[in-house]
N, C-alpha and C positions, 0 to 999 in steps of 0.2 A: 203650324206654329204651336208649340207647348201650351200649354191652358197656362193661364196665371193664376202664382200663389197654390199650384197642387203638389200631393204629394209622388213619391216617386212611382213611377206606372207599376214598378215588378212588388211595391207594396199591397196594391189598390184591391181590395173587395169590387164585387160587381157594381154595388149601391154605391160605390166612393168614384167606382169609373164613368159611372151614367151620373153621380151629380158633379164631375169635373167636366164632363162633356156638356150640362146643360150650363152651366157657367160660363165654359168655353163659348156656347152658341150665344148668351146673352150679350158674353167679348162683343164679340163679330156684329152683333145687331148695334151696338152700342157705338162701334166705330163707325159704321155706314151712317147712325143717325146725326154723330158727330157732324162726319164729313157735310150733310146736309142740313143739318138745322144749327150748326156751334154748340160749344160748351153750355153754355146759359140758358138755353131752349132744350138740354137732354132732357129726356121725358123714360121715367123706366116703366110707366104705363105705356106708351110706347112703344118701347122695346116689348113689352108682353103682347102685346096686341101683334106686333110684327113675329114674333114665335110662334102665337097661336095658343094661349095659352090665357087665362086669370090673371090680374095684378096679383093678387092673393099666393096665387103656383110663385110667381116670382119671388116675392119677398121671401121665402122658405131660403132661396140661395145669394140672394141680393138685398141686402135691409132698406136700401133707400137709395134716391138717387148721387148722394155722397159716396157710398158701397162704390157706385157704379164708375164714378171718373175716379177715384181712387184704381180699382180695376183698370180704367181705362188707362191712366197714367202709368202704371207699372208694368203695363202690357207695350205702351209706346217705349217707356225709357228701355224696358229688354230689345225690344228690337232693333235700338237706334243702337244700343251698346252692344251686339251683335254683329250689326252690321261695319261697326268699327273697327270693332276687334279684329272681325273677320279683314277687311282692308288693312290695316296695319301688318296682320301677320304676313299676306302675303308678301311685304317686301324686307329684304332682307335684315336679318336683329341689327345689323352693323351703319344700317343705310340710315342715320335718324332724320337729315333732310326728306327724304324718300317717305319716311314711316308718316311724318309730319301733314307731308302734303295729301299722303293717301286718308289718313285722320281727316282731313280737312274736306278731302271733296267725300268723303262715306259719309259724315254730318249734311253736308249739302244736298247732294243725291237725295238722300232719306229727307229731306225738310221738304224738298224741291215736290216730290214725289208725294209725301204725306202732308200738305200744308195743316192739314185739322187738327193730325195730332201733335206736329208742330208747334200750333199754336196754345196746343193746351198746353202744351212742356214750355214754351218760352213766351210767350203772348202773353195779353193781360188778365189776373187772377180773376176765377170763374166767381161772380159774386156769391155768397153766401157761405162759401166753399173753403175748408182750410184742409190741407193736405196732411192727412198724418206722416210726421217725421220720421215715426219707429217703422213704418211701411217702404216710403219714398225715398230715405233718403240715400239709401245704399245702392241701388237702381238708377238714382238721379246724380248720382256722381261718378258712372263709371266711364264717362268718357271724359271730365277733367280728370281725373287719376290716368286715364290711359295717356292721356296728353301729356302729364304729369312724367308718367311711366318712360315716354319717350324725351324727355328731357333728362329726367335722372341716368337714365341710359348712358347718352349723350356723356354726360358727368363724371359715371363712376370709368368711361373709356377714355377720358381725358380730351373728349371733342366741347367740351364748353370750357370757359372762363368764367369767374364769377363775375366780374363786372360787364363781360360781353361786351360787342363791337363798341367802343364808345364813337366811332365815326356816325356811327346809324342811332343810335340814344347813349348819350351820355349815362354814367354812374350817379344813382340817385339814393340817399341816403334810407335807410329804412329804418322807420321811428320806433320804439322802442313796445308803442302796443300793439303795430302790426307785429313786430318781432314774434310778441307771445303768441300770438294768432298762429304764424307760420310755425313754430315752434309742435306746437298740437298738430298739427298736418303732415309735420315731417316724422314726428313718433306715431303718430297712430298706421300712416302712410309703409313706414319703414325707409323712410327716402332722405339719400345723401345731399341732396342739394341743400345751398347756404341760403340764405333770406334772399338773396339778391335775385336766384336764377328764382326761389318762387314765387318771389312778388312777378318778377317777371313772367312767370309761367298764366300768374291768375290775369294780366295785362294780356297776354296773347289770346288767352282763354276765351274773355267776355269782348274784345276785339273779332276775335271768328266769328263767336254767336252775332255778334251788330252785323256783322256783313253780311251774313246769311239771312238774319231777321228782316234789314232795310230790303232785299230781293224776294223772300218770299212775300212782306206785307206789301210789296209796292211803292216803299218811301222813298224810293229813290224819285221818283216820278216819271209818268207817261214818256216814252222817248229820249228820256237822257242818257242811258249807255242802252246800246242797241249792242254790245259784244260782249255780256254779261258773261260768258265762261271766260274770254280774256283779260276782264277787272279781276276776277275770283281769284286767277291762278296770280294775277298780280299783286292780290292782296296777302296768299299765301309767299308769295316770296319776301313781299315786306315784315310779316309777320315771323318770318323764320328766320331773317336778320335781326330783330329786335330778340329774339327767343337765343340766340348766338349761334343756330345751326347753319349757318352761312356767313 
């Protein structure tokens, strides 16, 4: 896996490749402890003591335990967006039902797979803790843009409508502040879609994440669906009629 936040290897000095690597190994230690002790219990005294090393040696490449799920976070969100990406591409640019569903179980998989880091990306905020924006937010938004990506798609090939199925949700008016909202998303974005597919896009969006989040936290409760990949795939086909790709 890439170090997070290094520079480019065919740049790197010795001393910038051994402190990207011990960075690297703090990564590693830092998720292990996640995965065991949670967000709110990381300890980057911890973490040095599990390297072998001084808090002191530490703090030279990690300032504090904020440093560290910052790290931590940037290191999750690349590999969930990686792993997206990487599922999307394989199906084909024209398939955007296809692209859709593949987006959908890559987020799954990876949450299913990583619940920890999961939870620090969608779970409840780590107390004390605020995530820098100018780090985070580029990273934390590559899978609604991807999802985004496959609707615009959809759009500019003339597979959506802007009001979409009204059989499956009706046409719902878009108020005038969301407007401006979407408005900034579609210029910075560079994306064709009208207000309507992206209010809809952000409904599909945080509708995925809920399904995912109720399965991996357990909300659903002890024994009430026992056939958890066949609600998933059901909820993506709901989802991809509301979205108009179906």
């Amino acid at each position: 896996m890439p170090a997070v936040d290094a520079p480019t290897p065919a740049l790197r000095t010795p001393r910038e490749r051994a402190r990207a690597q011990t960075v690297a190994d703090i990564v590693r230690l830092g998720r292990e402890h996640l995965a065991l002790h949670g967000a709110a219990a990381l300890s980057l005294r911890a973490v040095a003591r599990e390297l072998g090393v001084v808090s002191s040696a530490v703090y030279r490449y990690v300032q504090n335990r904020d440093e560290l799920l910052t790290l931590l976070l940037i290191d999750a969100y690349g590999e969930l967006g990686d792993e997206v990406d990487a599922a999307v591409g394989r199906v084909a640019e024209g398939d955007f039902p296809g692209r859709f569903r593949a987006l959908g179980r890559a987020v799954r998989a990876w949450a299913l797979r990583e619940p920890a880091r999961y939870a620090l990306l969608f779970g409840s905020p780590v107390p004390g803790y605020r995530a820098p924006a100018e780090r985070t937010m580029e990273p934390g938004t590559r899978v609604i843009y991807s999802l985004m990506a496959v609707l615009d798609g959809a759009w500019q090939a003339g597979a959506l409508e802007a009001d979409g199925p009204a059989a499956v949700a009706p046409p719902a008016t878009v108020p005038p502040a969301l407007a401006a909202d979407l408005k900034v998303i579609r210029e910075e974005r560079g994306l064709g879609l009208p207000d309507s597919l992206l209010a809809r896009g952000a409904l599909v969006w945080t509708s995925l994440f809920g399904a995912i989040s109720f399965e991996v936290f357990g909300q659903y409760g002890e024994g009430t669906f026992s056939a958890k990949d066949a609600l998933f795939e059901h909820h993506l086909q709901v989802l991809a009629g509301i979205a108009g790709l179906e």
